[in-house]
BAFIRO-620679 format. One record per residue (C-alpha): residue in three letters; x, y, z. Coordinates in steps of 0.25 Angstrom, whole numbers, plus 2048, in hexadecimal, padded with zeros to 3 digits. Example, Ala and Ser with C-alpha at 12.3 -4.5 7.8 and 13.67 -1.06 7.14 Angstrom:
ALA8317EE81FSER8377FC81D
//
This chain:
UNKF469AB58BUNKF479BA58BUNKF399BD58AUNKF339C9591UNKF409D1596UNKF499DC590UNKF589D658DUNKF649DD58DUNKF659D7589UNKF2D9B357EUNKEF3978557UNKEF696A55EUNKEF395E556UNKEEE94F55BUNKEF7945553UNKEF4937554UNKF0192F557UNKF0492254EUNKEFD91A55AUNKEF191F561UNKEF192B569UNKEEA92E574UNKEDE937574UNKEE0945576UNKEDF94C583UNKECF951585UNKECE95E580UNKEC996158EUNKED495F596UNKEDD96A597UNKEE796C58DUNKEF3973596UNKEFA96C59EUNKEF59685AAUNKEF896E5B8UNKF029655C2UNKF049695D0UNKF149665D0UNKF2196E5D3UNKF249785CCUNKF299725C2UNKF1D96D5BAUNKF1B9775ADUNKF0C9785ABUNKF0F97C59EUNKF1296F597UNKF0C962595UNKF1995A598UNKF1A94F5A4UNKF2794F5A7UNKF269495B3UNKF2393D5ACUNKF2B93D5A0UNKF3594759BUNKF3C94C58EUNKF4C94A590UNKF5194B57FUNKF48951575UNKF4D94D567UNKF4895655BUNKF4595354BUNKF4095D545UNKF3D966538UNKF3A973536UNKF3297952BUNKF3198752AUNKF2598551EUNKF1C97F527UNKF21985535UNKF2297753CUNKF2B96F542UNKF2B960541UNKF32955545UNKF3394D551UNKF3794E55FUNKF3C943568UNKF3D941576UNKF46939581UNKF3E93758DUNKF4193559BUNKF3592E5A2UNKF349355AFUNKF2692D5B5UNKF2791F5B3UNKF1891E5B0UNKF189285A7UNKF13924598UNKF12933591UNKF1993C58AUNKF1394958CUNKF18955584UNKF14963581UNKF0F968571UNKF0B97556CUNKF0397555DUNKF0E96755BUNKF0695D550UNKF0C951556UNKF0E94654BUNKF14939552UNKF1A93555FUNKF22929560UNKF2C92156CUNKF3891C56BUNKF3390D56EUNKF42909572UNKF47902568UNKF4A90E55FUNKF3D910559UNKF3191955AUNKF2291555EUNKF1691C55DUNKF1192256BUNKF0392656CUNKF0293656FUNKEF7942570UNKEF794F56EUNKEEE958579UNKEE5963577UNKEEC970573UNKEED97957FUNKEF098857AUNKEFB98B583UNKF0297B587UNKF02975579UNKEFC966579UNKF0195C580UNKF06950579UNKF04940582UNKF0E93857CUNKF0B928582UNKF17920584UNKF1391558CUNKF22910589UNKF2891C58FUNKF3191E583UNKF3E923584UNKF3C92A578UNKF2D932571UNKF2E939564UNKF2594155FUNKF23947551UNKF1B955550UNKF1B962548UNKF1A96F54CUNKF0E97B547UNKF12986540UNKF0D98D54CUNKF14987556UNKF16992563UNKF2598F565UNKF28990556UNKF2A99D54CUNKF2C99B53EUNKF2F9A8536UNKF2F9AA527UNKF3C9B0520UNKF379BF521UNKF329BE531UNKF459BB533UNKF4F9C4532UNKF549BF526UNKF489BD51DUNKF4D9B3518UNKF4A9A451FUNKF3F9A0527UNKF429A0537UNKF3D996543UNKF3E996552UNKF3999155EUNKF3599756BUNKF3198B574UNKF2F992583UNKF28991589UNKF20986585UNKF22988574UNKF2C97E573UNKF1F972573UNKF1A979567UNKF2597555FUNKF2A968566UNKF2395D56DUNKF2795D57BUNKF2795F58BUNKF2796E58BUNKF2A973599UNKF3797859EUNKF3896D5A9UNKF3C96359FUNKF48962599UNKF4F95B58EUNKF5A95B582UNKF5995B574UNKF5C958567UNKF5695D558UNKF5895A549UNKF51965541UNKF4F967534UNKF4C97352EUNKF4E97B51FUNKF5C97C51BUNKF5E98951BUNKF5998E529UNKF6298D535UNKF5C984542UNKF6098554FUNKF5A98055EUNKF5D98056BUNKF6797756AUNKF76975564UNKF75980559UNKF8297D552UNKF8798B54DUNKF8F984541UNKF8197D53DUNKF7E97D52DUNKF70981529UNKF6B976522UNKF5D972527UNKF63967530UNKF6596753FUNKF6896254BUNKF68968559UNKF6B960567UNKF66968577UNKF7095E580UNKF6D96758DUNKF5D964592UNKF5397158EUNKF46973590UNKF3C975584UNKF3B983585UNKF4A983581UNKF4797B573UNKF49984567UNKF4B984558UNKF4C98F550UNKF4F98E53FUNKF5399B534UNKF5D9A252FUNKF689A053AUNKF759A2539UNKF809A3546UNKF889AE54CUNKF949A8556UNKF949B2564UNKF9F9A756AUNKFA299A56AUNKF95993573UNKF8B9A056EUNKF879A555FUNKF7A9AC559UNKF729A554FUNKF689B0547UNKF639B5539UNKF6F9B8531UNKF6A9C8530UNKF6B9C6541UNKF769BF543UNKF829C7545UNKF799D154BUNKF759C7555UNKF839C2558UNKF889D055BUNKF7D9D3564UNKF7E9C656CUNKF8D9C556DUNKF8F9C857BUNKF889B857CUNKF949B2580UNKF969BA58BUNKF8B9B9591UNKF8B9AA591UNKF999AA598UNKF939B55A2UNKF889AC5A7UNKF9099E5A6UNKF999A75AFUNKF8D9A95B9UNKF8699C5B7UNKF8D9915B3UNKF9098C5A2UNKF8798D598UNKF8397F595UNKF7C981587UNKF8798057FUNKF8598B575UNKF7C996577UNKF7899D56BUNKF6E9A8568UNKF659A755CUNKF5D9B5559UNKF519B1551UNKF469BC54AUNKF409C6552UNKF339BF553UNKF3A9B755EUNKF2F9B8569UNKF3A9B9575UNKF469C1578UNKF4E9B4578UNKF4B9A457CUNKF5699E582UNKF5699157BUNKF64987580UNKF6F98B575UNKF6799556DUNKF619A2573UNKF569A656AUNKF589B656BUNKF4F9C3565UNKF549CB55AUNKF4D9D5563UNKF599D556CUNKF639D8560UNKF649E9561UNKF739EA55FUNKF789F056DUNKF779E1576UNKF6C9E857DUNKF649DD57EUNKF6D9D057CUNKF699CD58DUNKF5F9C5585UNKF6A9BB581UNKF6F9BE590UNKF619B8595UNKF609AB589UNKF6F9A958EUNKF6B9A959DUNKF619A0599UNKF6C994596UNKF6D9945A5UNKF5E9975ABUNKF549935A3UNKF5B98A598UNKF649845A3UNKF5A9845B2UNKF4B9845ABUNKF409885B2UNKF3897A5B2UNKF2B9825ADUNKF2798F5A9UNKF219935B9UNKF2F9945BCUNKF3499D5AFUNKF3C9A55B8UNKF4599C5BBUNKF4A99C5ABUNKF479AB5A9UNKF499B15B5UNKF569AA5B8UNKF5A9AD5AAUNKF579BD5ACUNKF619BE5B7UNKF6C9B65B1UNKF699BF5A3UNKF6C9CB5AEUNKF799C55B3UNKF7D9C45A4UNKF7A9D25A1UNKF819D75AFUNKF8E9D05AAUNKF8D9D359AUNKF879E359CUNKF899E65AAUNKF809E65B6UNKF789F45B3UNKF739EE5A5UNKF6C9E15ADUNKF679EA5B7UNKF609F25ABUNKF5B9E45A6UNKF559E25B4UNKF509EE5B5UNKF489EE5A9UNKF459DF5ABUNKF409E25BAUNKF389EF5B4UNKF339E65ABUNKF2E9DC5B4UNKF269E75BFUNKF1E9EA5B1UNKF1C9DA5AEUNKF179D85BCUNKF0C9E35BDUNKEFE9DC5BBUNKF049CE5BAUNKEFF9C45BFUNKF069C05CFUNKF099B35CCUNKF109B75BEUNKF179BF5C6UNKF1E9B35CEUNKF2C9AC5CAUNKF279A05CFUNKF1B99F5C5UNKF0F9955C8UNKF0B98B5BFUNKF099915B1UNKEFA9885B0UNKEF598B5A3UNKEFE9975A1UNKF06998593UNKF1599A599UNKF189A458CUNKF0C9AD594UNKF139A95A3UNKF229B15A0UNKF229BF5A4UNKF2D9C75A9UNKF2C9C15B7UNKF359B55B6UNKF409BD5AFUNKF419C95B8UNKF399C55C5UNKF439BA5C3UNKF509BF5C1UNKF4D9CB5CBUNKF4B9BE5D5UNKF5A9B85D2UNKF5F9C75D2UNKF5A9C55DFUNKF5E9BA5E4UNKF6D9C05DEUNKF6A9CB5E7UNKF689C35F3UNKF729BA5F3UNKF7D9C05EBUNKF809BF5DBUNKF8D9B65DFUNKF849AC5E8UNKF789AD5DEUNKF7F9AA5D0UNKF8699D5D6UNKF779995DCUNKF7299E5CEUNKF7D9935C8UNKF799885D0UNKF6C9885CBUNKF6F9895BDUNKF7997D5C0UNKF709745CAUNKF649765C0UNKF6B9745B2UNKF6296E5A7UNKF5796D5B0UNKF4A9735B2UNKF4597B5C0UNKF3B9825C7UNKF3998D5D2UNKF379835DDUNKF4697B5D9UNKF4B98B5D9UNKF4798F5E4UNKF4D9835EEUNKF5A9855E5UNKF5B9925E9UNKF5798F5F8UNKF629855F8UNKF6C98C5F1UNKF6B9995F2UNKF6199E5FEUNKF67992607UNKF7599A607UNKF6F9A760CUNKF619A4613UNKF5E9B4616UNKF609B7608UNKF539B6602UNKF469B360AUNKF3C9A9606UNKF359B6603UNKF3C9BA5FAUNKF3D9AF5F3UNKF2E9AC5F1UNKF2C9BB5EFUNKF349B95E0UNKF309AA5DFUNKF229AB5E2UNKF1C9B95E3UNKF169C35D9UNKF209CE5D5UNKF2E9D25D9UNKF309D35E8UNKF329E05EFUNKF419DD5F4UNKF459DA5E5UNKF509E55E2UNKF4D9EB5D2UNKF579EC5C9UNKF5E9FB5C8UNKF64A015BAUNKF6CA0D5BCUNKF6CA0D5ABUNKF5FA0F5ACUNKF5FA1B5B5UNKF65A235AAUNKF5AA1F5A1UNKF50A235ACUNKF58A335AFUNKF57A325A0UNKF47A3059EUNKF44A395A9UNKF4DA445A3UNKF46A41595UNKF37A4159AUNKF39A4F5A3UNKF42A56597UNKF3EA5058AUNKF4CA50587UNKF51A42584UNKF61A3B58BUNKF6CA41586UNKF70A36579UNKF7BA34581UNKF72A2F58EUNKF6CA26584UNKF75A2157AUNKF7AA16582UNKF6DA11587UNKF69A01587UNKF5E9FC583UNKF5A9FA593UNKF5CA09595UNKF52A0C58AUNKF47A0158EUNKF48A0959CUNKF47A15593UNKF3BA1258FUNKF35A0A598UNKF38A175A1UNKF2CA2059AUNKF21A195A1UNKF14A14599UNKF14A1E590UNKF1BA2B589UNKF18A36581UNKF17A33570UNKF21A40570UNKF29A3A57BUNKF2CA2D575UNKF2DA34567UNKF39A3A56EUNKF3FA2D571UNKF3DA26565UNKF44A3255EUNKF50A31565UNKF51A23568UNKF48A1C55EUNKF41A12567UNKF38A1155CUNKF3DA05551UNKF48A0155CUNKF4E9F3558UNKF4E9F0569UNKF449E856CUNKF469EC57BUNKF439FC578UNKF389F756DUNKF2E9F1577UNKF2D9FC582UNKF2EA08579UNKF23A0356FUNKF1AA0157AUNKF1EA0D580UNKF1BA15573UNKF0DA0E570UNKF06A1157EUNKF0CA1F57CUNKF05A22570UNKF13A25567UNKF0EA2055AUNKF1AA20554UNKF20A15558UNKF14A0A555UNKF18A06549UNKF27A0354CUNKF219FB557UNKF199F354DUNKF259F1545UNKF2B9EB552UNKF209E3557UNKF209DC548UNKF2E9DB546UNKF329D4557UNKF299CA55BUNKF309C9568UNKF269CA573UNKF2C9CF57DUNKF2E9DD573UNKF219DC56CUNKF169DA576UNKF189E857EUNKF169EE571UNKF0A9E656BUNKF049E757BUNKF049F857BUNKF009F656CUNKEF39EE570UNKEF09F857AUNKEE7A03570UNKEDE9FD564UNKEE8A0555BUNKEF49FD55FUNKEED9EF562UNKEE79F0552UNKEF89F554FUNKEFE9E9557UNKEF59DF54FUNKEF89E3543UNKF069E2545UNKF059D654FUNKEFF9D0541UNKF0B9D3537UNKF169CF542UNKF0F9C1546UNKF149BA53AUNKF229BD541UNKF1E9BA550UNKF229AE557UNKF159A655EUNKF189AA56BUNKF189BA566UNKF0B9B855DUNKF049B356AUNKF079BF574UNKF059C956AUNKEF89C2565UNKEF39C0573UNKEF69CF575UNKEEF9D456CUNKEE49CA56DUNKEE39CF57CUNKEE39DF579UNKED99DF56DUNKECF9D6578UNKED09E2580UNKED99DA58C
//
């Protein structure tokens, strides 16, 4: 998930069951789930046993109805009985009503099983004990979704970019993907799929799954995931979709209006996937194609298996931003392929991701264009870690505990991350490092990791070959210590030091570049640009700016979110109401939040950021409306 970086490129109901259920958990006992002392690999953010029983098929039946915002149906699980005491099936729900739960009682019939659903906790959902004293191969459970389900946006005709049909996605990570199916929602298990959805004729659904291209829009489907994935990877989306072939294995799906907008922006895809199948092994996927849904997408992308979901935001019509479909691609190999088995250990899909999106970038635009993503991405992260928490600060986070892992991602496991396997590259050479980097995509395929099983793969297949490499030290001091260490070599631009002669130049002379200094300028030279006057400019200044190079009302995202903030701490009124008008029409939080958090900053601009907070909600997703709300809810208590 692109979620924090710049690209070149984030009401539970009790039913009773036909037999009796179980009583309820005390509302005393704490709802989240409880603390293990285990490896690493234990998530603390799901209710799930899997060492006990585990999830290996998940078969899907259900309906979507945009009237009522709900999905219903049924979803049916093959088990694999780990413990041979073991006599529940535990599952993770968020704001699920729960209808039946059956088993398959072996002679190719269903039996009611006893079930309850827990306490809601506010951040975990409610657990949901399913008794099966028979251990059945089989458990299928029949549920229906709210209309405010956090891993679900609905959008009405006028909130899309056609204004014609109604729209519906999903975002399931982190743990979102329990608010619209019943299941173990953690990382560390895996398990294959299948789906049958219906829907209204004449929208377009798609999942993370076998998308045929050649599909007819009829308000029948059928999907199948062969390759093992973890929840987080489960997706569904439903509009006015029609495709756009990039090659034969790789295709946009979009909005009509956005289509072959879409398709012209992202046609360097197959290239990109035979650049990282060249460094790391085939793309085992089968297809991969790119869906861009509305702007009120929440992320710059979410690497969901066979179908990225992408921004609109990253469409500005010069490929200045299409790294995001260089990172969701990466992501087919770390992340999608090697998972982290919880989301302690996030670095291990995104930091991982973050370098390999680099190596894409270095072959596809050259090696000075990813040493300006780095350089912004490693600026970025000095600005994150000031007044963060130490152990925040870490790769190898601890136990999350109580934490919401939406509110645990920062920069660090992208950048902290990817600067420690550039690293790593450094030391031991990019030959030696990128076969080591292979065999852990290959020796891990389809399965789940943590730091600890990193860590003695690296000590046995990389370190062992050269023992003066890298100290023990060293090695702690990215794994387990606060910041960056001290010996860690920062990425260098020499394109930017043309933007920097060209500020200087400015700010002493008041004469702007020469056009023809600037003409040629990508979107990272002008974030440097920026991000070069410091905390704050003259109103005359950046009235300057904007007249020559009308930052304010910029289509680019990536120029929007530091020249808006820029402009309100500086007191330059004239660009407030086109950040309004951004702020309303994106609702992708990586853009939005600097600007509502400078907005918040004066009485004047809190009261302005509400009342344009409340006309843009309607077209927020969950995940934005939260953030924003608790924002606001933060500055207006004087926090």
């Amino acid at each position: 998930m692109r979620a924090v970086l710049l690209g070149l490129s984030a009401a539970a109901v009790l039913a009773a069951g036909c037999s009796k259920s179980p009583e309820p958990e005390s509302a005393t006992t704490p709802a989240g789930p409880a603390a293990v002392k285990t490896s690493r690999s234990h998530d603390e953010s799901s209710y799930a046993e899997p060492d006990k029983v585990v999830i290996s098929d998940l078969a899907l039946d259900l309906a979507v109805d945009f009237d009522k915002k709900q999905i219903a149906g049924t979803a049916t699980y093959k088990l694999d009985w780990k413990d041979k005491q073991a006599t529940q099936l535990v599952l993770d729900t968020r704001a699920l009503t729960i209808e039946k739960v059956e088993g398959d009682d072996g002679k190719g019939g269903w039996a009611p099983l006893q079930f309850a659903l827990a306490p809601e906790d506010q951040i975990f959902g409610s657990k949901l004990t399913i008794e099966a004293p028979a251990r059945n191969a089989q458990v299928r459970v029949a549920y229906h979704t709210s209309p405010k389900a956090s891993g679900l946006q609905w959008l009405e005709p006028s909130m899309t970019e056609g204004k014609q049909l109604p729209f519906m996605f999903s975002q399931s990570q982190a743990i979102h993907a329990r608010s619209w199916v019943p299941l173990q929602d953690t990382p560390g298990v895996r398990f294959t799929y299948s789906a049958h959805v219906t829907s209204r004729p004449d929208v377009m659904v798609l999942m993370s799954a076998d998308n045929d291209p050649a599909a007819p829009r009829d308000g029948d489907y059928s999907f199948k995931m062969p390759n093992p994935i973890p929840s987080y990877l489960l997706a569904i989306a439903a509009g006015d979709l029609v495709f756009k072939p990039l090659s034969a294995r790789s295709g946009v799906w979009a909005e009509p209006a956005m289509a072959d907008k879409a398709a012209r922006e992202f046609e360097d895809t197959e290239k990109m996937i035979l650049v990282t199948e060249n460094l790391y092994g085939p793309y085992r996927w089968g297809r991969y194609d790119i869906l861009v849904l509305p702007p009120s997408f929440p992320f710059g992308g979410m690497e969901n298996p066979r179908l990225t979901f992408a921004t609109p935001t990253v469409i500005v019509g010069d490929k200045s931003l299409v790294s995001l479909v260089a990172h969701e691609l990466a992501h087919s190999w770390s992340g999608n392929l090697v998972t982290n088995s919880s989301w302690k250990d996030i670095w291990l899909n995104e930091g991982f991701t973050t370098y390999v999106q680099a190596r894409i970038t270095e072959a596809m635009y050259g090696a000075e264009m990813a040493d300006m993503e780095r350089q912004i991405d490693q600026s970025g992260l000095a600005d994150d870690l000031q007044g963060m928490a130490a152990d925040a600060q870490k790769l190898a986070l601890p136990p999350l505990a109580g934490l919401d892992p939406d509110d645990a991602l920062s920069e660090v496991p992208y950048t902290k991350g990817a600067w420690f396997l550039q690293f790593l590259e450094q030391r031991f050479g990019r030959e030696t490092f990128d076969a080591f980097l292979r065999g852990w995509f290959d020796d891990h395929a389809f399965q789940s990791a943590n730091t600890d099983q990193f860590v003695e793969y690296l000590r046995k297949n990389l370190l062992a070959k050269s023992p003066n490499a890298v100290s023990d030290a060293e090695l702690d001091a990215w794994l387990n210590q606060p910041g960056i260490p001290p010996f860690a070599i920062k990425a260098q631009s020499r394109g930017f030091a043309i933007v920097d002669t060209a500020r200087i130049a400015w700010l002493g002379s008041g004469t702007l570049p020469d056009p023809q200094v600037t003409r040629d300028w990508t979107t990272q030279q002008w974030v440097h640009f920026i991000e070069g006057l410091g905390d704050t400019a003259k109103p005359e200044q950046l009235k300057q700016l904007d007249g020559a190079y009308k930052f304010t009302g910029t289509a680019n995202g990536e120029i929007a979110m530091r020249w808006y903030p820029l402009a309100i701490r500086s007191g330059y009124a004239e660009a407030q109401a086109a950040a309004g008008e951004f702020i309303q029409r994106v609702g992708r939080r990586k853009l939005i939040m600097p600007i509502y958090t400078e907005l918040a900053k004066t009485p004047e601009g809190l009261a302005f950021a509400r009342e344009t907070f409340a006309r843009a909600q309607p077209g927020y997703h969950p995940i934005t409306t939260a953030s924003v709300e608790a924002l606001l809810a933060k500055a207006e208590a004087g926090e």
